[in-house]
C-alpha positions as CSV (number, residue, x, y, z in Angstrom):
1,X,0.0,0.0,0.0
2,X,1.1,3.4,-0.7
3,X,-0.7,6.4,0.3
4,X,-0.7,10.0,0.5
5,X,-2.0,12.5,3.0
6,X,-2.2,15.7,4.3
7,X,-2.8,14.8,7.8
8,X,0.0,13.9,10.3
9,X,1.7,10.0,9.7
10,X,0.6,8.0,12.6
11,X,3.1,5.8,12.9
12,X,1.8,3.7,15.7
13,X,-1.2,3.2,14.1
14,X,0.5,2.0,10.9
15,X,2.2,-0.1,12.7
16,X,-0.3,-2.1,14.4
17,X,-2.0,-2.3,11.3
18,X,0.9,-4.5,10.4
19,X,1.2,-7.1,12.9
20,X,1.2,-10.7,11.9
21,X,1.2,-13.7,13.5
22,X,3.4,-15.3,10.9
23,X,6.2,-12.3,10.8
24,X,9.0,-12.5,13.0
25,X,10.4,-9.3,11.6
26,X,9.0,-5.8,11.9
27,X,11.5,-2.9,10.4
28,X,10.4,1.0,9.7
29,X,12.0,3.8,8.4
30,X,10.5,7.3,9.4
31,X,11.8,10.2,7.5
32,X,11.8,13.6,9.3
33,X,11.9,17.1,9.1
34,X,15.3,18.5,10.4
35,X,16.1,22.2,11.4
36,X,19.8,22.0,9.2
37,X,20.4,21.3,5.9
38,X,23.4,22.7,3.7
39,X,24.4,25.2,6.3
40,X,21.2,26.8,6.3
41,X,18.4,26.8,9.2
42,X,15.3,24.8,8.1
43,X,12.2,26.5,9.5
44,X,9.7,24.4,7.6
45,X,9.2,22.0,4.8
46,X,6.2,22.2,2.3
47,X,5.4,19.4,-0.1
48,X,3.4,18.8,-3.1
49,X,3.0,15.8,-5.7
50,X,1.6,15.4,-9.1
51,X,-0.7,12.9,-7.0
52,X,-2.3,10.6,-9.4
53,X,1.4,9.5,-11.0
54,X,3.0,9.7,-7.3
55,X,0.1,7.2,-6.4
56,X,0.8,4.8,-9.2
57,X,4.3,5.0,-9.4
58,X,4.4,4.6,-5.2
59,X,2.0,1.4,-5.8
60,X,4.0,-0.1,-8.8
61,X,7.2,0.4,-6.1
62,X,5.7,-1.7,-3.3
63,X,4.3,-4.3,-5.8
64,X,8.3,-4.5,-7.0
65,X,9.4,-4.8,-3.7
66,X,6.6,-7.5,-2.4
67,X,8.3,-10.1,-5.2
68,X,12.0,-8.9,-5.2
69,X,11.6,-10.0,-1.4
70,X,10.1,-12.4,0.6
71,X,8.1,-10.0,3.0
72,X,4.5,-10.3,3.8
73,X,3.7,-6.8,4.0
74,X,5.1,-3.3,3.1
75,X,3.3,0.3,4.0
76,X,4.6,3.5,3.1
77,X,2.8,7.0,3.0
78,X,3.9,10.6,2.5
79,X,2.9,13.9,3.8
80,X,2.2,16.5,1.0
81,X,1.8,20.0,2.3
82,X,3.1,22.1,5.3
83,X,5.2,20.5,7.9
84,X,7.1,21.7,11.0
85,X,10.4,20.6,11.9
86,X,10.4,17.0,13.5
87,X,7.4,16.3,11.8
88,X,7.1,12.9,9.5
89,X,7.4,13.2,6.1
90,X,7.6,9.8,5.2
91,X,6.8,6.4,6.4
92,X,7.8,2.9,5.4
93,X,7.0,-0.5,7.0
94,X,8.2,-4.2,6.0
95,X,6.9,-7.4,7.9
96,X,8.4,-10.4,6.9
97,X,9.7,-14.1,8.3
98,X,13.1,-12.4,9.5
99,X,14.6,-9.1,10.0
100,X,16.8,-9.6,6.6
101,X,14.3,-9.4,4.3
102,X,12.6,-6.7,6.0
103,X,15.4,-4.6,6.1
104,X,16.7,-5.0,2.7
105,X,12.9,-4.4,1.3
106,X,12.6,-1.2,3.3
107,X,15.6,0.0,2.1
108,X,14.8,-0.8,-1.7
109,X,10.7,0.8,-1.1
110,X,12.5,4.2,0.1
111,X,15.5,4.7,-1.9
112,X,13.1,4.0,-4.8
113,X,10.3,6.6,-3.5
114,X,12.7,9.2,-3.2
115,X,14.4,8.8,-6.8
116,X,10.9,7.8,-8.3
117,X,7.7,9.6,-7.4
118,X,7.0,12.8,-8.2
119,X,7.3,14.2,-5.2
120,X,8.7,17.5,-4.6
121,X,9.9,19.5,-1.5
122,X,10.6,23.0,-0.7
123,X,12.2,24.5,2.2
124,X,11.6,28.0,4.3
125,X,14.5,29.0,6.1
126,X,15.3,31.3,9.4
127,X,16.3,33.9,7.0
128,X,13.0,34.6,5.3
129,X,14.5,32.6,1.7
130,X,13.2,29.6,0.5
131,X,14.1,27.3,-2.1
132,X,12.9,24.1,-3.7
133,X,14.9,20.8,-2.9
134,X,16.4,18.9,-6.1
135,X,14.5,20.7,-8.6
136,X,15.3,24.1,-9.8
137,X,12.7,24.4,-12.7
138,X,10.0,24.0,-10.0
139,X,10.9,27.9,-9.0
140,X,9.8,28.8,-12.2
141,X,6.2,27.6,-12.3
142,X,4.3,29.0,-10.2
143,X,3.6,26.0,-7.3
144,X,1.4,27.0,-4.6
145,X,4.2,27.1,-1.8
């Protein structure tokens, strides 16, 4: 499953939704907003999708990962809008027979969500700037942040 969501990631709640009686491994990976990055201080982070591709290319990514590995479940969901320092941006969650599996399959689902989905992040800073992350033409079209 891969969702989207403006709404704070619960993370406890995802994973309880998770639990198996046949898993004997359980690995996350939570991604968060931090107050440094490149020398500069972060103040907030605002993020927007072109939602229907991110949605599809998120799925097709967990659908990969379920038969690259043998896990029994994967989860992942990301915030799109405003978010405050610490917040969650992005979740991911792998249950499988044994920690190995779990690991490497939550390592694959986020490495491949941040070089694949059509997600993109911009950044306010202490100083009143901002700047979109990893995507320079996105200044010049008019996005709502």
């Amino acid at each position: 499953m891969f969702e989207l969501t403006t709404q704070p990631i619960q993370e406890h709640e995802l994973r309880s939704s998770m639990v198996n009686s046949e898993c004997g491994g359980f690995v996350s990976f939570e991604g968060w907003v931090r107050d440094w990055n490149e020398g500069r201080r972060v103040n907030k982070l605002h993020y927007e999708a072109y939602e229907s591709l991110a949605l599809s290319e998120g799925q097709r990514i967990m659908d990969e990962a379920l038969k690259q590995y043998p896990i029994r479940n994967l989860c992942s969901i990301h915030r799109l809008g405003e978010l405050e320092v610490c917040d969650v941006a992005v979740w991911v969650g792998a249950t499988g027979r044994h920690r190995a599996e779990s690991f490497a399959a939550c390592r694959f689902a986020i490495d491949q969500i941040k070089a694949r989905v059509p997600i993109w992040k911009k950044e306010f800073y202490q100083d009143g700037e901002s700047e979109w992350v990893g995507c320079p033409a996105c200044a010049n079209h008019g996005h709502s942040a």
